[in-house]
VOPAGU-2260 file (C-alpha; in pm, 1 decimal, decimal comma):
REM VOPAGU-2260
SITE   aa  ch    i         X         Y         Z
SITE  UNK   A    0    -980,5   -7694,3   -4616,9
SITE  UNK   A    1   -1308,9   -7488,4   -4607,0
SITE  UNK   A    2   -1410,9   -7298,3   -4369,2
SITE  UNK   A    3   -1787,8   -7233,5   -4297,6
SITE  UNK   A    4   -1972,4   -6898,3   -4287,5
SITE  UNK   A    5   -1974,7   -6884,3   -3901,9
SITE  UNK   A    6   -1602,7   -6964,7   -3899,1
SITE  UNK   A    7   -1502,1   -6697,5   -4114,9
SITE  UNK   A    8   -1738,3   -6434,4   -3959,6
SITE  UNK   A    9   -1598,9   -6522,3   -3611,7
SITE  UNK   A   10   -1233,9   -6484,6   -3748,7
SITE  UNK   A   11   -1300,3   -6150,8   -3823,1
SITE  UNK   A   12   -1478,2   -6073,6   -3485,9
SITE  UNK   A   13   -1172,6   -6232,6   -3309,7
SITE  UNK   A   14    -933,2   -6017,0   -3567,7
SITE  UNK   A   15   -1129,9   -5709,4   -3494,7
SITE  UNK   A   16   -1132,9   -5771,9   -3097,6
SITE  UNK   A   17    -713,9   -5833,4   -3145,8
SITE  UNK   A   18    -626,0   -5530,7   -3287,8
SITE  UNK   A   19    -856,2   -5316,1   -3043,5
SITE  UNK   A   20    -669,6   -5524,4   -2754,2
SITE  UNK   A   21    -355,6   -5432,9   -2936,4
SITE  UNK   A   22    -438,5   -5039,2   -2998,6
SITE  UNK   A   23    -570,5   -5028,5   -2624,1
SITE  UNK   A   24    -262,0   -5157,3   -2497,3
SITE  UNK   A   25     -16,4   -4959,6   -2688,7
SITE  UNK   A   26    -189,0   -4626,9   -2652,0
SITE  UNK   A   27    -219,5   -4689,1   -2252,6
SITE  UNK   A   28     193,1   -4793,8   -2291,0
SITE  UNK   A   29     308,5   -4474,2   -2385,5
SITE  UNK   A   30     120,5   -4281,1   -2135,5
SITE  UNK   A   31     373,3   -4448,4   -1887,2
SITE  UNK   A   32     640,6   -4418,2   -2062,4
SITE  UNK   A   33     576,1   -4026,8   -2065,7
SITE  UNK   A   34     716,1   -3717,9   -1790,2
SITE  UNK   A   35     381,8   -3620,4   -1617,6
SITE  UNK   A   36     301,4   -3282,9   -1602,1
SITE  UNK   A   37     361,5   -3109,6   -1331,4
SITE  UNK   A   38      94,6   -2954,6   -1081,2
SITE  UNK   A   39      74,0   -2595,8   -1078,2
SITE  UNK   A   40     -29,1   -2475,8    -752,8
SITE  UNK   A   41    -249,2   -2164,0    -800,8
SITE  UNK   A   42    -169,9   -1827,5    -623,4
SITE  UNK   A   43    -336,8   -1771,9    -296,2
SITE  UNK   A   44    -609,4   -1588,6    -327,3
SITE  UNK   A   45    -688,9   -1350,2       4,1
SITE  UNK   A   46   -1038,2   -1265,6     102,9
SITE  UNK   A   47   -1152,5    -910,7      40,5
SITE  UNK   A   48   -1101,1    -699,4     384,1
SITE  UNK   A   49    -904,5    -977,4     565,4
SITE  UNK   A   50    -699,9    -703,3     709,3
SITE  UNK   A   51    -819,1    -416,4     887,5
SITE  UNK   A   52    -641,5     -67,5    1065,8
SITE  UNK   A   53    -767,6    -137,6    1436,2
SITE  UNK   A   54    -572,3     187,6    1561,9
SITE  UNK   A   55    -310,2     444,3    1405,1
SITE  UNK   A   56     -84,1     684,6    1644,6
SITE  UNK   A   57     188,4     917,1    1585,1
SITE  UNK   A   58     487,3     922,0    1795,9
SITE  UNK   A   59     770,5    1135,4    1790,2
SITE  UNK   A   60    1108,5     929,4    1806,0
SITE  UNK   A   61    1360,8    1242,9    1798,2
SITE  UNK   A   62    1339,1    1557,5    1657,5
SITE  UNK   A   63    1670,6    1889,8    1575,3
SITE  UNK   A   64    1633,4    2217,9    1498,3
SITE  UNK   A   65    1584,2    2163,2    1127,0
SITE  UNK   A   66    1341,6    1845,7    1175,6
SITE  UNK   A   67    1152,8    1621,1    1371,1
SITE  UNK   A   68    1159,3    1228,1    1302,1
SITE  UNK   A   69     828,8    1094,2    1342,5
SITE  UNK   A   70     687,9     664,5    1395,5
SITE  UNK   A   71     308,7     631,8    1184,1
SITE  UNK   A   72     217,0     313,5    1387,6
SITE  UNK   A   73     -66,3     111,7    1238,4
SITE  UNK   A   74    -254,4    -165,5    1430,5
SITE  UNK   A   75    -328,8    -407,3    1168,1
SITE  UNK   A   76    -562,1    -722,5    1252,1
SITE  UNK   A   77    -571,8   -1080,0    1022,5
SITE  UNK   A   78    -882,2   -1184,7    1035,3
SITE  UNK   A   79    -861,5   -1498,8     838,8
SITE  UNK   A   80    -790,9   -1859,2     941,8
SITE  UNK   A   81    -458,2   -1847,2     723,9
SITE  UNK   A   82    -156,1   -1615,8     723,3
SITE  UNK   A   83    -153,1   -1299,3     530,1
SITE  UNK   A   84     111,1   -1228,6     224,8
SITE  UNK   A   85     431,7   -1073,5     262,4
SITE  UNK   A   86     280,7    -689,1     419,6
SITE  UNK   A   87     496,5    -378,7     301,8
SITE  UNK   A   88     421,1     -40,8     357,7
SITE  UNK   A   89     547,4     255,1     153,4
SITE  UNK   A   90     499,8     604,4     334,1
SITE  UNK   A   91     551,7     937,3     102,4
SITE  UNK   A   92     515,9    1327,8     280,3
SITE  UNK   A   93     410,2    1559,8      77,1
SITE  UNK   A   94     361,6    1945,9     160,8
SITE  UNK   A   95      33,8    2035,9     106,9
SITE  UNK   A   96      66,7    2353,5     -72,2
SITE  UNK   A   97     311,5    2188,4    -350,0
SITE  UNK   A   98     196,8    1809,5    -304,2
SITE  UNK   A   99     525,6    1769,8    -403,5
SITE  UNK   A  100     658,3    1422,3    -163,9
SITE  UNK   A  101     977,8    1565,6      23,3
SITE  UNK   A  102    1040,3    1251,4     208,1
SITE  UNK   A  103     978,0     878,8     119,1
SITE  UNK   A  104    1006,5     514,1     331,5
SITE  UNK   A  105     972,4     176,1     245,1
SITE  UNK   A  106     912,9     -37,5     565,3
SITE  UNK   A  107     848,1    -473,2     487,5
SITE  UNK   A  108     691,3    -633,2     772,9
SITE  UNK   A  109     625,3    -990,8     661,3
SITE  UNK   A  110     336,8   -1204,4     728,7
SITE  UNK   A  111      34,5   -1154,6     957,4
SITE  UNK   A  112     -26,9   -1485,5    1179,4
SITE  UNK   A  113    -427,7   -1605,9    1148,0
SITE  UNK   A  114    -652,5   -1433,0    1392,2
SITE  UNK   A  115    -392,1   -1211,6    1508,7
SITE  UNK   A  116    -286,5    -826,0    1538,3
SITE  UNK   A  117      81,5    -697,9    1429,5
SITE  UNK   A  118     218,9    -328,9    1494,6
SITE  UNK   A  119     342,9    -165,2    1206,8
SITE  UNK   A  120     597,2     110,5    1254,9
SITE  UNK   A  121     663,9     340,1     968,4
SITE  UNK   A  122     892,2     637,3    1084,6
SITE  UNK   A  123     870,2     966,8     839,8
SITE  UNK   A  124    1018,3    1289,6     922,2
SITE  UNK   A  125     873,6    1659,6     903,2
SITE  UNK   A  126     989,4    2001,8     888,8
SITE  UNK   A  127     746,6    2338,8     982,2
SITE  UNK   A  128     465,6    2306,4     760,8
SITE  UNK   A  129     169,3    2136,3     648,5
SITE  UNK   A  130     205,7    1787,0     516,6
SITE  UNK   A  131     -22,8    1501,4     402,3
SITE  UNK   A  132     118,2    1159,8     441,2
SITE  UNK   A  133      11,9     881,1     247,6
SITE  UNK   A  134      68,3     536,0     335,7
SITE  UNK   A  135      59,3     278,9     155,8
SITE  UNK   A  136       8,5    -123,9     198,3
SITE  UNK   A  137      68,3    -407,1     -37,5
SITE  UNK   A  138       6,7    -780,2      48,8
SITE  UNK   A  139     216,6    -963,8    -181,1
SITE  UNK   A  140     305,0    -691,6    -405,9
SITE  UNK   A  141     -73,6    -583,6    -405,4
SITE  UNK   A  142    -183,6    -273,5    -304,8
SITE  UNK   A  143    -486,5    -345,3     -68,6
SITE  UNK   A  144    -509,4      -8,8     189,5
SITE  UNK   A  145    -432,7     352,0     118,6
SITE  UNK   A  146    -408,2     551,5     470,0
SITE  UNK   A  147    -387,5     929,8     430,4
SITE  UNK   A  148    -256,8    1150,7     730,5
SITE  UNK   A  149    -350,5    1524,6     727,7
SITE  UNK   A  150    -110,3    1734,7     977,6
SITE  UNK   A  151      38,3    2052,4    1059,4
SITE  UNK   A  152     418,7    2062,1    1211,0
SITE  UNK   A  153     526,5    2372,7    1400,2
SITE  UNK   A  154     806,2    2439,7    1582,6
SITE  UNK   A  155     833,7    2537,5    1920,7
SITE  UNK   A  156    1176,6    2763,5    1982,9
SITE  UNK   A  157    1497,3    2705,2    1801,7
SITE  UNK   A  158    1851,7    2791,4    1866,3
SITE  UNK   A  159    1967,2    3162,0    1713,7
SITE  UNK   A  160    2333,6    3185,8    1602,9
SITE  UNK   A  161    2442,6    3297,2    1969,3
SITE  UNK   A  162    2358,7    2961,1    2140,2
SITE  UNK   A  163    1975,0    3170,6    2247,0
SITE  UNK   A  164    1694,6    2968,1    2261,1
SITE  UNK   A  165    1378,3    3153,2    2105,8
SITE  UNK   A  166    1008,8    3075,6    2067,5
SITE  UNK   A  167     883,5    3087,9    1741,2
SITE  UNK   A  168     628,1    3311,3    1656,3
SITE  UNK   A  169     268,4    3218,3    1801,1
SITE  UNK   A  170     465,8    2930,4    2046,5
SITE  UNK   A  171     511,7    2994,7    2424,0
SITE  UNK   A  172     649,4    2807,5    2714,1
SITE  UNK   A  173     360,3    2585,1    2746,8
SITE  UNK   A  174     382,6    2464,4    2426,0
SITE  UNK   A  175     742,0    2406,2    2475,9
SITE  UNK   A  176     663,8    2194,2    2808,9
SITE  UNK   A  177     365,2    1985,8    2658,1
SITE  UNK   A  178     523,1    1916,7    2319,1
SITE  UNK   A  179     913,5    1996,0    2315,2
SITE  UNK   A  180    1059,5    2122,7    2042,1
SITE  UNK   A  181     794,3    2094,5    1750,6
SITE  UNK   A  182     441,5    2045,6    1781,4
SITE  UNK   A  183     211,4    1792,6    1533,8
SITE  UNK   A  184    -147,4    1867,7    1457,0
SITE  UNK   A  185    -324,8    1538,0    1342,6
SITE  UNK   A  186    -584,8    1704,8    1107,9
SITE  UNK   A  187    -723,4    1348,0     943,8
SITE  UNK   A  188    -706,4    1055,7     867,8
SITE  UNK   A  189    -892,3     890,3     582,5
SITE  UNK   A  190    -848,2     472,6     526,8
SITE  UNK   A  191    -930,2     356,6     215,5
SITE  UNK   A  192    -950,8     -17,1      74,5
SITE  UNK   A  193    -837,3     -77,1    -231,2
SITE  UNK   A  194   -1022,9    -368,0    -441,4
């Protein structure tokens, strides 16, 4: 049997459109046959300045002969419609003659609600002299604030070996009445973002 011209030429066609069909299908096929990938979420990203210091204070939480224990507390605001990251602080004294830290603290805090203020307490402890403290906060392991505390630490009186109590040199009784044992100077403080 012989087929005509237009026969023939729409066997091919119809050959043609069958294996496309065929390649179509099987190529679709093993896409669902296949372990998707899975979705990465991306790392939250944090607006620059989110958080700010509203208000810093020093308050003395116990002090000995030899020392005086000391709370940095830090008034730090979220400004953004989301929590913050995890908040840590790290606080290192250093005397400021050496600049040499004598005393470190670690202090985590956790997350900062949206729109909202959290006290941060961060105790350090001094001896008699000049120290510079230097605070500083990471938001999810990032360091984002660097807070640096200029101060001067004297003490008031102390205990000789007899069981006396004497004023240190340059102290009197009023000093001893307003400020106890030891006395703290806030020289400055200097805030500075980190970007």
């Amino acid at each position: 049997m012989k087929l005509s011209g237009k026969a023939k030429k729409a066997g091919v066609l119809l050959g043609i459109m069958m294996i496309m069909v065929v390649g179509t299908v099987g190529v679709y096929s093993m896409g669902l046959f296949e372990k998707p990938e899975p979705i990465i979420q991306p790392k939250p990203s944090y607006p620059i300045d989110h958080l700010s210091i509203d208000a810093s204070f020093l308050l003395k939480t116990g002090e000995t002969n030899e020392s005086v224990n000391v709370s940095c507390d830090l008034f730090m605001t979220n400004i953004w419609e989301k929590e913050s990251g995890e908040i840590k602080a790290t606080a290192y004294v250093s005397e400021q003659s050496t600049n040499l830290a004598v005393f470190k603290n670690t202090v985590e805090f956790g997350v900062i609600d949206a729109n909202s203020t959290k006290e941060l307490n961060i105790p350090v402890k001094f001896s008699g002299s000049s120290y510079k403290v230097e605070i500083l906060l990471f938001e999810s392991n990032k360091l984002f604030k660097k807070i640096t505390l200029s101060m001067t630490v004297y003490q008031n009186f102390y205990i000789d070996s007899y069981g006396a109590t004497k004023l240190c040199e340059g102290r009197t009784l009023a000093h001893v009445q307003a400020d106890g044992q030891w006395s703290i100077v806030n020289d400055k403080i200097d805030i500075k973002s980190i970007q």
